[in-house]
LONUSE-284645 format. One record per residue (C-alpha): x, y, z. Coordinates in steps of 0.001 Angstrom, whole numbers, plus 500000, padded with zeros to 6 digits. Each point is the difference from the previous one (the first is absolute). Layout:
XYZ ...
//
This chain:
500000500000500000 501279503907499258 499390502135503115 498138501794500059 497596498735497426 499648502241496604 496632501591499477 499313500050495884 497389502112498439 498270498651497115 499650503089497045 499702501199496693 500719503326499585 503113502625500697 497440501382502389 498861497717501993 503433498858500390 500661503653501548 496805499074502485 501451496703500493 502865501530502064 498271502092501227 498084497341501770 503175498418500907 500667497276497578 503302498527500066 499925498727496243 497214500865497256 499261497212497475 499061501187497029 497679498202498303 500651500530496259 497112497735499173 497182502176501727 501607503638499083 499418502513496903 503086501642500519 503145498462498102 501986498205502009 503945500833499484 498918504284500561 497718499104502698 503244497521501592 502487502505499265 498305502692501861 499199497889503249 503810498845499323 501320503742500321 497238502440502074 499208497153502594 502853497821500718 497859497365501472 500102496402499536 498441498765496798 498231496710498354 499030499664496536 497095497933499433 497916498899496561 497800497664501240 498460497504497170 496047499234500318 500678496599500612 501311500732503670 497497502862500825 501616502613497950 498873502302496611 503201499194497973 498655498369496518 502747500577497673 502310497371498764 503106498688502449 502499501548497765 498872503650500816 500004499429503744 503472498573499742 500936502956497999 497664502550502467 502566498409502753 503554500714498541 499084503710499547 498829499972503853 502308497783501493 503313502859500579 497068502179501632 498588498054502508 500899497518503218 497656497111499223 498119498693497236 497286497769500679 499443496741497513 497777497006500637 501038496644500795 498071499032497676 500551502126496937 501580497681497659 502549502216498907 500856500607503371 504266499211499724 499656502628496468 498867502964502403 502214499499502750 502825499932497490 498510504005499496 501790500764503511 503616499050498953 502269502519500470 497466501773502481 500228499884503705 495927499286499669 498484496750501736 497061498112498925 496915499182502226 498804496805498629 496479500128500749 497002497411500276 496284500914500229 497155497771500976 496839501120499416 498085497147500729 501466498744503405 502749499544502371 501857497246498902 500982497109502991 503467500864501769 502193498019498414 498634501518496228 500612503507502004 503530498978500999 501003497969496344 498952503538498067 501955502108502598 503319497802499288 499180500029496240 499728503660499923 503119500587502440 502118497574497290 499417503504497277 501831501918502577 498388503491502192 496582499429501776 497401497391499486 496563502069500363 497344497401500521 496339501274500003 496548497689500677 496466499944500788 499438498781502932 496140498581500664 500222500243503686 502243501533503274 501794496350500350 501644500412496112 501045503359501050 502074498569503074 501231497330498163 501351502668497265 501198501583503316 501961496699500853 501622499316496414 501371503373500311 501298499368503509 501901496809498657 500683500877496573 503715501607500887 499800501681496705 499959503693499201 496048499911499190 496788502485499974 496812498151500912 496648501098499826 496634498406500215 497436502277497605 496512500765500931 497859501099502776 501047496997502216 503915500586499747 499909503730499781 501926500100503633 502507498237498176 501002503160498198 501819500931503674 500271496530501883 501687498411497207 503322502403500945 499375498134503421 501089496913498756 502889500472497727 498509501806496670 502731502535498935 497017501981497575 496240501159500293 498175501659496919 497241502558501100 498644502402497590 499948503661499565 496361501493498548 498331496621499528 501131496617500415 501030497322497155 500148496769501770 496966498578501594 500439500951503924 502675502796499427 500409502772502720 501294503424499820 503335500576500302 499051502297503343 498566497695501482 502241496882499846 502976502056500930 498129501157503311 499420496150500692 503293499289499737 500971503108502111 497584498570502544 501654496301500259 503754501381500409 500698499172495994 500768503808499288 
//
């Protein structure tokens, strides 16, 4: 786990990044797929004016995102981003995944291999096995599920606890909302709130989880 645990606010726009720190993000991810703006001015300028830490994200539809175009674009989207920013986020299970994180050669940037479940939380050792699978990329493993009731939630709690990886966890939804702060609890080193409105299911603002964290000694 990094100490103390790094808050990230999801955005799309040079100015929400501005509000962003304002609100006492850490690190803004900027989700190319979601924003209007183009994305090497709009990187540039939060790489310069705001000196904060920064994730480039193009999520594809298939893993909850609004990227359609072909994999060749996105791979080409990262290499112009990659000198610019501190992370770039791919999927586990993007199929070109070893293509993009050749992008971040000759960068100091890190991936975050990410994993979204929509649908469930997966049993502990499925938790654990995409953890070490993600870790083997290199940089964080971000895991995030659904979780259909409390008891999911603490066993998402648990796989963090024993995972001894540098992970972010998060349970989506109404039911694992707290997990946006009590994840940090048990070993995640990230937790995504938003800035203006939320783009995960169960997001909070960026205000809010970093007073949560102030409360429980974590800031």
């Amino acid at each position: 786990m990094d100490f103390p645990p790094k808050v990230v606010a999801s955005i799309t726009s040079m100015e929400e990044a501005i509000e962003a720190i304002g609100l006492g993000a850490d690190i803004v991810e900027v989700r190319v797929d979601l924003s209007t703006e183009k994305p090497l001015p709009m990187i540039e300028g939060i790489y310069e004016d705001l000196k904060c830490g920064i994730i480039a994200t193009i999520r594809p539809v298939y893993e909850g995102g609004n990227f359609k175009g072909p994999d060749a674009d996105r791979i080409k989207i990262f290499k112009e981003l990659a000198p610019f920013v501190d992370f770039i986020d791919v999927e586990l299970r993007a199929s070109n995944i070893d293509d993009i994180l050749e992008t971040l050669e000759g960068t100091d940037a890190l991936p975050i291999v990410s994993y979204h479940d929509f649908e469930k939380t997966p049993s502990n050792d499925e938790m654990l096995d995409i953890i070490d699978r993600s870790s083997q990329k290199g940089g964080y493993a971000k895991l995030a599920v659904m979780p259909k009731s409390f008891h999911d939630v603490l066993r998402l709690y648990e796989v963090t606890l024993v995972s001894k990886r540098p992970v972010c966890t998060i349970a989506m939804g109404e039911i694992g909302q707290h997990s946006r702060i009590m994840s940090c609890v048990y070993g995640s080193s990230l937790t995504y709130g938003y800035v203006r409105r939320p783009v995960a299911p169960g997001q909070m603002r960026v205000d809010r989880i970093k007073e949560g964290l102030k409360i429980l000694g974590l800031r």
